[in-house]
N, CA and C atoms of all chains as a GROMACS GRO file, in nm:
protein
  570
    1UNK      N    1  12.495  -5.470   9.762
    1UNK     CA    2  12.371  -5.527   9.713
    1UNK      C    3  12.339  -5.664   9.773
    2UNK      N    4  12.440  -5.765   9.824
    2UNK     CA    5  12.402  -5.881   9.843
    2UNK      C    6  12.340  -5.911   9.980
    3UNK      N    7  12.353  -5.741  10.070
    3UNK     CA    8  12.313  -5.792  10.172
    3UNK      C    9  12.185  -5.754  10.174
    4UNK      N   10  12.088  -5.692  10.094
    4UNK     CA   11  11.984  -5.635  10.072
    4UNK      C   12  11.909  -5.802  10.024
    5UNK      N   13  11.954  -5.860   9.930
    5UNK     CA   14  11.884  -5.989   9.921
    5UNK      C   15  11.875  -6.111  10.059
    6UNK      N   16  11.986  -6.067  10.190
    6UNK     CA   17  12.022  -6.139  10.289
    6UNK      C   18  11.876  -6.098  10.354
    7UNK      N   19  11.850  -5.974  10.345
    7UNK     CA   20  11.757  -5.848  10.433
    7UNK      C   21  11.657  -5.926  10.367
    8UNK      N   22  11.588  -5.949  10.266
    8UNK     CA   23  11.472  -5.998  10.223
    8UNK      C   24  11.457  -6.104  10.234
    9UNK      N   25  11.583  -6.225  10.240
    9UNK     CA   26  11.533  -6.355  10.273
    9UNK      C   27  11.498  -6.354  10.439
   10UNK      N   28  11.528  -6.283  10.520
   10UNK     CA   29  11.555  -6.281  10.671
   10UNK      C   30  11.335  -6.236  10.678
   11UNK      N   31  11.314  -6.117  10.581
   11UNK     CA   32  11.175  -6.089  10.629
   11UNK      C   33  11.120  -6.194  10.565
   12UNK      N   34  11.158  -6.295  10.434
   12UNK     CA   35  11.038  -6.395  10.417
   12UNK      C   36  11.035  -6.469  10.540
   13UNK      N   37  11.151  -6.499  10.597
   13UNK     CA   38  11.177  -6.636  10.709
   13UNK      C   39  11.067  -6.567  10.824
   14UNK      N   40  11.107  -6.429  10.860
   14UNK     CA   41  10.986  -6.415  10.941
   14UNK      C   42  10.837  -6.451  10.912
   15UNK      N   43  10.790  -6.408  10.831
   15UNK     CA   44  10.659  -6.455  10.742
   15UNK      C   45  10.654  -6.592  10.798
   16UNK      N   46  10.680  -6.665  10.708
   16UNK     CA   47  10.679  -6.797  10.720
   16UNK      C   48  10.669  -6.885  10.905
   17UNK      N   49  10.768  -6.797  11.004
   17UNK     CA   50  10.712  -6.854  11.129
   17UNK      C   51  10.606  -6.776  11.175
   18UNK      N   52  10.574  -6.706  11.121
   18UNK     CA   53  10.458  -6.626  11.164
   18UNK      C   54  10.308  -6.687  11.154
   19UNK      N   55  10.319  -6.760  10.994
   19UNK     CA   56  10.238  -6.856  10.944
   19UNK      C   57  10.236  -6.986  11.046
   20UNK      N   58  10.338  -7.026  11.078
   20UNK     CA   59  10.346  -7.143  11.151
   20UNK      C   60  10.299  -7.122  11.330
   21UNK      N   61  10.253  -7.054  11.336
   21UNK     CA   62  10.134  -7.020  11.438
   21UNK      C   63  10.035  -7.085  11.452
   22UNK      N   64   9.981  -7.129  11.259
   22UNK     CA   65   9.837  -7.169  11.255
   22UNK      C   66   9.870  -7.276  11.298
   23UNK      N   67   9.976  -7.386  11.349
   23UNK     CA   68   9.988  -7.496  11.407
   23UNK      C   69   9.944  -7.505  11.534
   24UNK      N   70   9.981  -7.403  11.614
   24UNK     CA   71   9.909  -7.394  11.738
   24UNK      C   72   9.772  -7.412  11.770
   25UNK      N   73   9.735  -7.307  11.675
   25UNK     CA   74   9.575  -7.255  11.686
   25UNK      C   75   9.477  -7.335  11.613
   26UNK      N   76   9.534  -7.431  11.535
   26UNK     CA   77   9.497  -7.496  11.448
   26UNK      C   78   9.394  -7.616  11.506
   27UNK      N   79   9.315  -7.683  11.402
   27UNK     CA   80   9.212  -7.764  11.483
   27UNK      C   81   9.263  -7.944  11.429
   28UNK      N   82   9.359  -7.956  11.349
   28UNK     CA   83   9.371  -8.044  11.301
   28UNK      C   84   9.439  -8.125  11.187
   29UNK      N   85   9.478  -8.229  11.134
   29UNK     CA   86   9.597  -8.247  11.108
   29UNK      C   87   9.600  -8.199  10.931
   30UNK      N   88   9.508  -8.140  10.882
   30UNK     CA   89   9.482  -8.092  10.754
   30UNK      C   90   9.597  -7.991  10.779
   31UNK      N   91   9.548  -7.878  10.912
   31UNK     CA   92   9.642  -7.770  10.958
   31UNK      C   93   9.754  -7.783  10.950
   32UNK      N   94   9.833  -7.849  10.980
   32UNK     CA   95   9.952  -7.943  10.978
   32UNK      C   96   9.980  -7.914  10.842
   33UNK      N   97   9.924  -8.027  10.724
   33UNK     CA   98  10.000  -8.003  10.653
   33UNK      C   99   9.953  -7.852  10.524
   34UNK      N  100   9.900  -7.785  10.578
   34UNK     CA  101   9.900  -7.601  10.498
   34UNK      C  102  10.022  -7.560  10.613
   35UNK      N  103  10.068  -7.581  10.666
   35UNK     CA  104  10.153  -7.504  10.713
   35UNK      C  105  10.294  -7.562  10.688
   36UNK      N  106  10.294  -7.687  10.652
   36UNK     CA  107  10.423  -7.744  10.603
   36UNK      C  108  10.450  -7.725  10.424
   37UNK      N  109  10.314  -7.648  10.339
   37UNK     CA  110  10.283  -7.657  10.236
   37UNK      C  111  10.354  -7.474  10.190
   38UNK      N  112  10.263  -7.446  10.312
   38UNK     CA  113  10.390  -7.264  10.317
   38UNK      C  114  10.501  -7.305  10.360
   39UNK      N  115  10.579  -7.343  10.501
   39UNK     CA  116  10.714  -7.330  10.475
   39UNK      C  117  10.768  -7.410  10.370
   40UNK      N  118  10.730  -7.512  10.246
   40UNK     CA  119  10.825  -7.568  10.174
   40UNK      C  120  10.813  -7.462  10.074
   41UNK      N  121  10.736  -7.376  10.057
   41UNK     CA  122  10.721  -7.277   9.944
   41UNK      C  123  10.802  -7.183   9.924
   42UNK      N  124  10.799  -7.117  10.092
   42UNK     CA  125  10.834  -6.990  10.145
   42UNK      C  126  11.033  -7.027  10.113
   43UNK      N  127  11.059  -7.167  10.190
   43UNK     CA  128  11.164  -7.247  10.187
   43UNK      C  129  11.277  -7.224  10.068
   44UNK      N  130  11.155  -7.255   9.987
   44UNK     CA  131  11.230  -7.228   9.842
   44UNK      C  132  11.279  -7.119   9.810
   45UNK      N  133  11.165  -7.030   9.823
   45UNK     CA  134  11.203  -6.826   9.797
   45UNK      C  135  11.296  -6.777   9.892
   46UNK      N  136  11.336  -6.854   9.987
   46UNK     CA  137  11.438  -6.813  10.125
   46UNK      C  138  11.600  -6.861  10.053
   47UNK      N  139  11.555  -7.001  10.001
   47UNK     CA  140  11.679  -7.029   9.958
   47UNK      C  141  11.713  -6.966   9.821
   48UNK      N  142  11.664  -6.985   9.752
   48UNK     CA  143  11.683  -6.906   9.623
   48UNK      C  144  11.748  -6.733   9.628
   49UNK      N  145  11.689  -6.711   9.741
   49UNK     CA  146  11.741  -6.559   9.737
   49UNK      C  147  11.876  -6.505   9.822
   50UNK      N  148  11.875  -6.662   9.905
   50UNK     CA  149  12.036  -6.666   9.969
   50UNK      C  150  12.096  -6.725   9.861
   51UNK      N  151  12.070  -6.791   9.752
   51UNK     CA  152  12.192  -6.821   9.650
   51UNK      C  153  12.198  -6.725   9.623
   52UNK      N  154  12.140  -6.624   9.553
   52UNK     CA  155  12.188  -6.486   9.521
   52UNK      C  156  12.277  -6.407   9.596
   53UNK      N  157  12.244  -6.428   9.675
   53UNK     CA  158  12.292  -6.293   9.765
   53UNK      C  159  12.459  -6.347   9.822
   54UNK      N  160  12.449  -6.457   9.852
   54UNK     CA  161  12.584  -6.519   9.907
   54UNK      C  162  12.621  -6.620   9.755
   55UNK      N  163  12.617  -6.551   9.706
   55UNK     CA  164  12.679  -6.595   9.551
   55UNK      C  165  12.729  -6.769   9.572
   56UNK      N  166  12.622  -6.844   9.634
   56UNK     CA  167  12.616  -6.981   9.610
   56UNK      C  168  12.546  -7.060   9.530
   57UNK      N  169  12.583  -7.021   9.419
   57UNK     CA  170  12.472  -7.100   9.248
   57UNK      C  171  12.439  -7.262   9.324
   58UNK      N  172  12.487  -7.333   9.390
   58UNK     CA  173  12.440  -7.497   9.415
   58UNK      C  174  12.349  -7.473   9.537
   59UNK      N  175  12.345  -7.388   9.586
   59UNK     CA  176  12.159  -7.333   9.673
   59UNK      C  177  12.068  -7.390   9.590
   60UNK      N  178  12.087  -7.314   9.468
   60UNK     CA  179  11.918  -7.326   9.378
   60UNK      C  180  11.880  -7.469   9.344
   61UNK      N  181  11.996  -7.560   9.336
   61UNK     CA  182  11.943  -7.744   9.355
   61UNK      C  183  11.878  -7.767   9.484
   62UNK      N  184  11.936  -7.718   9.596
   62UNK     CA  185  11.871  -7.713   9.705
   62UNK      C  186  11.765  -7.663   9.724
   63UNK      N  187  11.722  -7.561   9.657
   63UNK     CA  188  11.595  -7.507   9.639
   63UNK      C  189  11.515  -7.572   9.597
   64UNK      N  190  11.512  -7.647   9.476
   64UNK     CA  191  11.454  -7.768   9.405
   64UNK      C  192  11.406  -7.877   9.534
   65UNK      N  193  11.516  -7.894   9.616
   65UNK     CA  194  11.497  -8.038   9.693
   65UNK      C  195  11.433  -7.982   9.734
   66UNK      N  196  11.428  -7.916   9.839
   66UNK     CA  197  11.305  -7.915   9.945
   66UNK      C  198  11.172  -7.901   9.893
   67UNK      N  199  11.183  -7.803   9.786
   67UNK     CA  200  11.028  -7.759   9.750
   67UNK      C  201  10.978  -7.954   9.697
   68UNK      N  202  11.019  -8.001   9.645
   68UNK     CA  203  11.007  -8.123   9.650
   68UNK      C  204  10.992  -8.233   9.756
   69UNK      N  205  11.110  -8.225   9.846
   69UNK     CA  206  11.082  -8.270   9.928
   69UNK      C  207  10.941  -8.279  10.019
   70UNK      N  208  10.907  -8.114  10.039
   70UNK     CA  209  10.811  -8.088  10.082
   70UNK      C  210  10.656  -8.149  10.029
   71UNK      N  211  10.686  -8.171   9.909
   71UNK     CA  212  10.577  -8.239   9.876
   71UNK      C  213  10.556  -8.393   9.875
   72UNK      N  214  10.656  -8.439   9.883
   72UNK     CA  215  10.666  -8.606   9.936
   72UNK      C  216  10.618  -8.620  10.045
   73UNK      N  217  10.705  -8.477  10.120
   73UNK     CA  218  10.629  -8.544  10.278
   73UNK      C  219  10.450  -8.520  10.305
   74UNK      N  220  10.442  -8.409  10.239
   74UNK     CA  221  10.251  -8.384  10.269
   74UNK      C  222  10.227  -8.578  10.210
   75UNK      N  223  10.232  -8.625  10.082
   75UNK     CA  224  10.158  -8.711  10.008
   75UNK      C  225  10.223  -8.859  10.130
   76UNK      N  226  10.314  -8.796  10.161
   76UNK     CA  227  10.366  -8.966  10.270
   76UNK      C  228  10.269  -8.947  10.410
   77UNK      N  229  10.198  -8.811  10.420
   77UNK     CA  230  10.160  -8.780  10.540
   77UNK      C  231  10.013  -8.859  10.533
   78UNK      N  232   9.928  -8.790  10.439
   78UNK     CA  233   9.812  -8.843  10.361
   78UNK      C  234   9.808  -8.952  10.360
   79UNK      N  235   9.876  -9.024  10.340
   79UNK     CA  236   9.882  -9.182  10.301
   79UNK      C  237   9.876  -9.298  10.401
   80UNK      N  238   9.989  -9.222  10.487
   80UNK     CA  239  10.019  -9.286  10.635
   80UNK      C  240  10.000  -9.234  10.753
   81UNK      N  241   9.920  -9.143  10.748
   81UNK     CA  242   9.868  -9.092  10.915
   81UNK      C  243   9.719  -9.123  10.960
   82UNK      N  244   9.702  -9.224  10.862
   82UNK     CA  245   9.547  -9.214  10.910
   82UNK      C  246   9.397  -9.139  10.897
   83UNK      N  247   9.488  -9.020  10.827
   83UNK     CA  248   9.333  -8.915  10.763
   83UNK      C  249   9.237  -8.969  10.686
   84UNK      N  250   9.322  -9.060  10.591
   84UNK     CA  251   9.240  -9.105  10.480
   84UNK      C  252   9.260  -9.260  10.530
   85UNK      N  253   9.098  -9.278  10.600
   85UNK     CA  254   9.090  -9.448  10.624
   85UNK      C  255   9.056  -9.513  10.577
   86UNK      N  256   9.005  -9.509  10.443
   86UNK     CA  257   8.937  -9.591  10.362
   86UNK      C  258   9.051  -9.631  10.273
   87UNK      N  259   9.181  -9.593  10.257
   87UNK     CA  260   9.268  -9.626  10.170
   87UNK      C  261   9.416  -9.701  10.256
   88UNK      N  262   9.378  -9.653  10.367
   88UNK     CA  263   9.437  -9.738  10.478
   88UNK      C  264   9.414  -9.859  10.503
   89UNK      N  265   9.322  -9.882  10.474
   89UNK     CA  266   9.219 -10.045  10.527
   89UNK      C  267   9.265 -10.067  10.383
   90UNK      N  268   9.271 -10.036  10.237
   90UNK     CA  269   9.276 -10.102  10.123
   90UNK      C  270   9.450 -10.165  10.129
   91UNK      N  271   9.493 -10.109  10.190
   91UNK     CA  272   9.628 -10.106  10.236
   91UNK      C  273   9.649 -10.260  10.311
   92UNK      N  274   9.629 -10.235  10.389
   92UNK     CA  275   9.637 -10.399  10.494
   92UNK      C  276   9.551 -10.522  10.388
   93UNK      N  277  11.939  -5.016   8.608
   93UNK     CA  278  11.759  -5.026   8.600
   93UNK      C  279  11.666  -5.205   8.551
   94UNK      N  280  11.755  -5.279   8.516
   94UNK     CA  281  11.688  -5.398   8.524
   94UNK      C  282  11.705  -5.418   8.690
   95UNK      N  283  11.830  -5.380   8.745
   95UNK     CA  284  11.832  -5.449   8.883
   95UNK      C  285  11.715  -5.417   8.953
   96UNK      N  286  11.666  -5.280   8.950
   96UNK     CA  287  11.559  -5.200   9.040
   96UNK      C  288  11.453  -5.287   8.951
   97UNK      N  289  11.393  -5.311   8.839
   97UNK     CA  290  11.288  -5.375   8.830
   97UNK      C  291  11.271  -5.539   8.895
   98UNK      N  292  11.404  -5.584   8.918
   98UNK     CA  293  11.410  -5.715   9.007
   98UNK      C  294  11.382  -5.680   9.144
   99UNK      N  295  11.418  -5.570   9.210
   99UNK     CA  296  11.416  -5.542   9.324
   99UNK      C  297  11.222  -5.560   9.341
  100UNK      N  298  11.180  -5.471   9.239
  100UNK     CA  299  11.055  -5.470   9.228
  100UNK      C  300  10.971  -5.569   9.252
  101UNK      N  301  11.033  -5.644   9.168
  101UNK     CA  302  10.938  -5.795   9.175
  101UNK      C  303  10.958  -5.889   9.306
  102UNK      N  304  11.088  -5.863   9.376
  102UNK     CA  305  11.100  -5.946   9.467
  102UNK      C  306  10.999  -5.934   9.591
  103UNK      N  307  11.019  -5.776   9.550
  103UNK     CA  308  10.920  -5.707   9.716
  103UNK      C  309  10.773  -5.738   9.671
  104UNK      N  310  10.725  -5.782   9.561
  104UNK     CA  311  10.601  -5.773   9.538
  104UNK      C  312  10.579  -5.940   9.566
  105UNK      N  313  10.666  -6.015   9.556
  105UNK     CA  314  10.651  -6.124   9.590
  105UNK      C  315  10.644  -6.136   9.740
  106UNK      N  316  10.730  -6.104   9.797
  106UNK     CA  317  10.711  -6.126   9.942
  106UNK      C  318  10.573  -6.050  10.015
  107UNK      N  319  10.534  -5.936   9.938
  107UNK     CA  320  10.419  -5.853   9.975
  107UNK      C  321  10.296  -6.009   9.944
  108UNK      N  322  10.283  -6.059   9.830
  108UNK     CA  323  10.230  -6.185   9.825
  108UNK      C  324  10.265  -6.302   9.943
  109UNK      N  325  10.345  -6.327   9.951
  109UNK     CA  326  10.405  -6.417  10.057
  109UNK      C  327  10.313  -6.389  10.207
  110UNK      N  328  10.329  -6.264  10.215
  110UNK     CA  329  10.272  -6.217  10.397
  110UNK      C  330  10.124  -6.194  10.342
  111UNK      N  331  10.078  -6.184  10.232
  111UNK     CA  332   9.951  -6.224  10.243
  111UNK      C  333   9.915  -6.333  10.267
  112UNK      N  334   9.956  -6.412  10.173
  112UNK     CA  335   9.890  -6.574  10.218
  112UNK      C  336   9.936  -6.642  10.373
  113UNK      N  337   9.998  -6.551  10.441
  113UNK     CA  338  10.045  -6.610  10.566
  113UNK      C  339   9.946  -6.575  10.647
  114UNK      N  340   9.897  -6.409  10.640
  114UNK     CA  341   9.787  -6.393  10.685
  114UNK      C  342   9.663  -6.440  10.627
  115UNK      N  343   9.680  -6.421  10.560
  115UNK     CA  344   9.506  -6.541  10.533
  115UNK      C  345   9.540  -6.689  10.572
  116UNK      N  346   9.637  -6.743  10.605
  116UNK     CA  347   9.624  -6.875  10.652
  116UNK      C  348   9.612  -6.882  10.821
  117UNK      N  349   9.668  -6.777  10.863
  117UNK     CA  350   9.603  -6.704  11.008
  117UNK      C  351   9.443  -6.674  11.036
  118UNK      N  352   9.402  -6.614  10.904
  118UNK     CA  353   9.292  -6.520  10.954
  118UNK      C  354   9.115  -6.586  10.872
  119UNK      N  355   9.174  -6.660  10.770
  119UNK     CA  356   9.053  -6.762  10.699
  119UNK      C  357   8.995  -6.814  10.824
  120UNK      N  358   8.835  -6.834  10.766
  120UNK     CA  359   8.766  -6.915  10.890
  120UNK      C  360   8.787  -7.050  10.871
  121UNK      N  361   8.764  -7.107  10.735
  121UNK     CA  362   8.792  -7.254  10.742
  121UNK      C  363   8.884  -7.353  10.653
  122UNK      N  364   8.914  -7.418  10.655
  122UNK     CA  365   8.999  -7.494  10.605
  122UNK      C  366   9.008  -7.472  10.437
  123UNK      N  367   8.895  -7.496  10.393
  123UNK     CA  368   8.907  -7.466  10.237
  123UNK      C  369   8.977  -7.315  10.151
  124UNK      N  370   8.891  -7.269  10.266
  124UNK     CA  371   8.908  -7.113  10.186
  124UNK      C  372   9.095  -7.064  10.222
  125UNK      N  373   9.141  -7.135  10.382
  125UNK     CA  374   9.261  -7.095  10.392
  125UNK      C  375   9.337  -7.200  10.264
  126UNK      N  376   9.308  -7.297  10.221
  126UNK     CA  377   9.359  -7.408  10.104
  126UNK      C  378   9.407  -7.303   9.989
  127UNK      N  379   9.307  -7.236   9.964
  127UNK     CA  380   9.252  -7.164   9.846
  127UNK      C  381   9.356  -7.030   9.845
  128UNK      N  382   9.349  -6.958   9.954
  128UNK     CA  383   9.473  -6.848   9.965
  128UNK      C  384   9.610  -6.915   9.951
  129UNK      N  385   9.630  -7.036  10.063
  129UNK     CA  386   9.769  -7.075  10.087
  129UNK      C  387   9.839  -7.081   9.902
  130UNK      N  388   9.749  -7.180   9.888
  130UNK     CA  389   9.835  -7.235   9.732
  130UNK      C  390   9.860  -7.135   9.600
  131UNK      N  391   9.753  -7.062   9.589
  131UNK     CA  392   9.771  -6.895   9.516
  131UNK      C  393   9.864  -6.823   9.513
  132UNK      N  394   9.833  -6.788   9.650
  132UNK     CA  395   9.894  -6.640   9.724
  132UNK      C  396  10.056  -6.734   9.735
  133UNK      N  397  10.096  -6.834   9.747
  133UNK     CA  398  10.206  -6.828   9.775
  133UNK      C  399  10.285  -6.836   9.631
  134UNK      N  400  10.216  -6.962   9.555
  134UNK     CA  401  10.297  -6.956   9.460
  134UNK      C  402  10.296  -6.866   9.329
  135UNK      N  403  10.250  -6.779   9.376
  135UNK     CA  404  10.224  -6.623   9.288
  135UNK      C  405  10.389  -6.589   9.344
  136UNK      N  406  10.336  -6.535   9.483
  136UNK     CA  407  10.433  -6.528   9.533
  136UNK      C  408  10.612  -6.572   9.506
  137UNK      N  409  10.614  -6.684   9.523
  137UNK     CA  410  10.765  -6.766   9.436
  137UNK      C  411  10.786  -6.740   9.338
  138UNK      N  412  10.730  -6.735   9.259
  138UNK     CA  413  10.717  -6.686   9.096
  138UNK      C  414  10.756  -6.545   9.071
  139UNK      N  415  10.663  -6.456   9.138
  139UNK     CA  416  10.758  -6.302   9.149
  139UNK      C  417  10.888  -6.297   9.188
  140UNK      N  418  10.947  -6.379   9.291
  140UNK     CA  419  11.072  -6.378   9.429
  140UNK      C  420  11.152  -6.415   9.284
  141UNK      N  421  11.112  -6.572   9.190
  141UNK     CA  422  11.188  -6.634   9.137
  141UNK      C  423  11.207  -6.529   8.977
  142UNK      N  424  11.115  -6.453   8.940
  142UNK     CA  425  11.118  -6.348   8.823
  142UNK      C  426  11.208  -6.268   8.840
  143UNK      N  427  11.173  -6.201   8.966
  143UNK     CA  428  11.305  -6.087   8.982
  143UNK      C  429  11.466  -6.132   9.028
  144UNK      N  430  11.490  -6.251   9.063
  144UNK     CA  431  11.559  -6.274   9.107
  144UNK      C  432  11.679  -6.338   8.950
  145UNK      N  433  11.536  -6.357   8.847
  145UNK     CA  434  11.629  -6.443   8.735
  145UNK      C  435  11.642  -6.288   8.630
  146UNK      N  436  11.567  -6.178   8.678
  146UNK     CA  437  11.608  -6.061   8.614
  146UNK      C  438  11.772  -6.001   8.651
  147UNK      N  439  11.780  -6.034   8.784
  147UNK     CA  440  11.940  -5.998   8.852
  147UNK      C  441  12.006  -6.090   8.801
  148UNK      N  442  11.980  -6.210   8.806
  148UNK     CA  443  12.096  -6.308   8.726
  148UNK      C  444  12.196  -6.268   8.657
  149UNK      N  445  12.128  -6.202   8.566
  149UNK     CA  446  12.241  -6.155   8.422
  149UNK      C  447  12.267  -6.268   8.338
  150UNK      N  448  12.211  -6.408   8.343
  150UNK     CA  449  12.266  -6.544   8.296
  150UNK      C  450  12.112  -6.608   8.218
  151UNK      N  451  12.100  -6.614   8.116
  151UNK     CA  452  11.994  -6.709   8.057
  151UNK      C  453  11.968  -6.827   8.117
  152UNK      N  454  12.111  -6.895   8.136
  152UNK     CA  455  12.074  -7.046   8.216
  152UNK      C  456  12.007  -6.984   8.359
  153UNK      N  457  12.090  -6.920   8.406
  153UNK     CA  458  12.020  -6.911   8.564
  153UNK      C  459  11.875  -6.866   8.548
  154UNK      N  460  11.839  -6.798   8.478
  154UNK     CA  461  11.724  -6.739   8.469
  154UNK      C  462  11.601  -6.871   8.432
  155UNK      N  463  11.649  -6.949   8.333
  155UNK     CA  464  11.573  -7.055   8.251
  155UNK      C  465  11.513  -7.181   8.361
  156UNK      N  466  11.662  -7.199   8.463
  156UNK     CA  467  11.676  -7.298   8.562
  156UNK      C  468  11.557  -7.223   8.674
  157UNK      N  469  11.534  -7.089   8.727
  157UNK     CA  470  11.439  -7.047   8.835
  157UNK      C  471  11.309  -7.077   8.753
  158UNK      N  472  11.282  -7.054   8.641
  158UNK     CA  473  11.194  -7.087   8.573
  158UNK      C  474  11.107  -7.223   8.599
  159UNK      N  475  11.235  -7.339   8.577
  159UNK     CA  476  11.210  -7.485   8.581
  159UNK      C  477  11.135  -7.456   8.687
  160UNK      N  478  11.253  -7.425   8.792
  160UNK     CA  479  11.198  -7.490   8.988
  160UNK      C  480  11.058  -7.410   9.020
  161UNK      N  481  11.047  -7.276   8.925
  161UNK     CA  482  10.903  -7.271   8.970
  161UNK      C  483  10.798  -7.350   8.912
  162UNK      N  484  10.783  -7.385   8.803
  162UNK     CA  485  10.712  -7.465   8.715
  162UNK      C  486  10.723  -7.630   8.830
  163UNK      N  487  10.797  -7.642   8.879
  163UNK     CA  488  10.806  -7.821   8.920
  163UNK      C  489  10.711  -7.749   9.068
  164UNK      N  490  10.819  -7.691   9.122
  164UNK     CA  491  10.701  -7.671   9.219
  164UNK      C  492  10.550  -7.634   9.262
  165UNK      N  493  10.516  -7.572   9.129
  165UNK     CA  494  10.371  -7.543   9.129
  165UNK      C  495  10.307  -7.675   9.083
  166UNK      N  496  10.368  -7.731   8.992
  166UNK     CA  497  10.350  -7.885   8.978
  166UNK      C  498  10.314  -7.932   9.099
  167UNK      N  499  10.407  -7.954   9.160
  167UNK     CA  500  10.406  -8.057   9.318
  167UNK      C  501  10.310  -7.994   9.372
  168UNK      N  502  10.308  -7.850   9.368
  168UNK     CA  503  10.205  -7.850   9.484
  168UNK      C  504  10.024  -7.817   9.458
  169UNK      N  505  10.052  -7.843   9.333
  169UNK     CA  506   9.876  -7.815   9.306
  169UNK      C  507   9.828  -7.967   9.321
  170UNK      N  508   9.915  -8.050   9.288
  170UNK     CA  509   9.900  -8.223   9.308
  170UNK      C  510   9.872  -8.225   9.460
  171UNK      N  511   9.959  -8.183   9.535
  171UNK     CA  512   9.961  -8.216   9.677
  171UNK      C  513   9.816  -8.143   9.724
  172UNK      N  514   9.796  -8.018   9.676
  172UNK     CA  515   9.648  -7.927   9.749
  172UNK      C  516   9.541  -8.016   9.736
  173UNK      N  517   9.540  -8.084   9.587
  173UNK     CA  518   9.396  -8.202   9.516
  173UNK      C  519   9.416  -8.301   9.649
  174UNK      N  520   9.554  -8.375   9.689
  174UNK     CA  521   9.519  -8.442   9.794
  174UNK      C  522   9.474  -8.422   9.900
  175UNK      N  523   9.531  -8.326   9.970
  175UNK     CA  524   9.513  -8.269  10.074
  175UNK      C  525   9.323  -8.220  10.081
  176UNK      N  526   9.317  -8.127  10.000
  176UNK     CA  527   9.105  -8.124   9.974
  176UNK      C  528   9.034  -8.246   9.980
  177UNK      N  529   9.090  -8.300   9.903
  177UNK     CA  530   9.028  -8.422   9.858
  177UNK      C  531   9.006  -8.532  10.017
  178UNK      N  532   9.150  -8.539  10.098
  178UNK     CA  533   9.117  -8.642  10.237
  178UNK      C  534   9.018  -8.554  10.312
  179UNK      N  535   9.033  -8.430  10.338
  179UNK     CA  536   8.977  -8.328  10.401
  179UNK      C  537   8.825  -8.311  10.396
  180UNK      N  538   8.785  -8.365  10.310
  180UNK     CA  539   8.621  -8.325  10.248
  180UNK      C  540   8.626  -8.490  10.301
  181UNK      N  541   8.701  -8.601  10.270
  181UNK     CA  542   8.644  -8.732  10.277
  181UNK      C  543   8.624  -8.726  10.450
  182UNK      N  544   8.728  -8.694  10.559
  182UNK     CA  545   8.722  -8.669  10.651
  182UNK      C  546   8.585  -8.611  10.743
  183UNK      N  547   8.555  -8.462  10.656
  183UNK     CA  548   8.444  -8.406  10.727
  183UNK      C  549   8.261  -8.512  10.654
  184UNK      N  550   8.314  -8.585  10.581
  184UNK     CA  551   8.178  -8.641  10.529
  184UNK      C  552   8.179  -8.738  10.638
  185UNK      N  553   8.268  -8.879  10.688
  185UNK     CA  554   8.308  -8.957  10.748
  185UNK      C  555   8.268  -8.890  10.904
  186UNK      N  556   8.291  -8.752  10.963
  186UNK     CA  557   8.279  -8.713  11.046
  186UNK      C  558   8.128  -8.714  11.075
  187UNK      N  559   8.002  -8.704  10.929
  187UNK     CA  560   7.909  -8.587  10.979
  187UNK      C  561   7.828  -8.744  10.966
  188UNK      N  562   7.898  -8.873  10.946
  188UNK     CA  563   7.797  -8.987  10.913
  188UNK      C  564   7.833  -9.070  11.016
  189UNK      N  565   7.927  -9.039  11.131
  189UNK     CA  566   7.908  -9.099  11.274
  189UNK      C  567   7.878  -9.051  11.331
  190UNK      N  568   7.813  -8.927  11.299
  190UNK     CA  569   7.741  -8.817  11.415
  190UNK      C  570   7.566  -8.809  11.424
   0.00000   0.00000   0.00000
């Protein structure tokens, strides 16, 4: 059974670079972060289902971090890349 | 037979998952792919994380996938409001130096 959950985290991981295409094709840095917004998602359901499967219960904290993580980095991205200039200038 | 109804939910999650991947491929514009991504995925996690706390066999484990989906839909419906929100300020900013 555990390698059947290995088998399903392996097709989300495909998904997920499949998604990360739209970086290529993409027009801009919004693009950027929807595609860092799926892999921290996808991230999570990848790891979560390798704790299962490789019977590592301290995955699923790891699961926690990133999906978290992932969202620090979009709001650090927003903040500090320049998209939003009117809050940049309030900044200086 | 709980396992096969986990099995169930997992595949229905990932069947969610490769949707919103393709609609973040195949949307024409930014909003509407916004609109699939954040849905479609965390529908998605939520099934992966249901069936997965049905195999558990453990209340805590089950209670704990619970949390991390709940925080993460948290984080990321916060993060989508930002993300729309620079995005629209962006294309207004765009259409008033043009």
């Amino acid at each position: 059974m555990p390698d059947s959950h290995l088998f399903a985290a392996l097709i989300l991981l495909a998904t997920v670079t499949a998604g990360l295409v739209r970086i290529f094709i993409g027009t801009g840095r919004v693009e950027w972060l929807l595609a860092l917004q799926l892999l921290g998602t996808s991230a999570v359901a990848v790891v979560l289902l390798l704790a299962h499967g490789m019977q590592m219960p301290g995955l699923r904290d790891l699961a926690l971090l990133i999906g978290l993580l992932a969202s620090i980095l979009a709001v650090a991205f927003v903040r500090y890349s320049g998209i939003d200039s009117n809050q940049a200038q309030d900044r200086r | 037979m709980i396992d096969s109804i986990g099995w169930f939910f997992i595949v229905l999650g990932i069947i969610f998952f490769l949707s919103g991947t393709i609609a973040l491929i195949r949307f024409p514009d930014m909003f509407t792919r916004m609109h699939a991504l954040t849905k479609a995925d965390n529908l998605g996690l939520g099934f992966v994380a249901a069936g997965l706390a049905l195999q558990a066999g453990s209340v805590f484990i089950a209670l704990k996938l619970l949390l991390i989906w709940l925080i993460i839909m948290l984080a990321s419906a916060s993060v989508s409001h930002l993300i729309a929100r620079t995005a629209r300020k962006t294309i207004r900013e765009q259409k008033d130096s043009t």
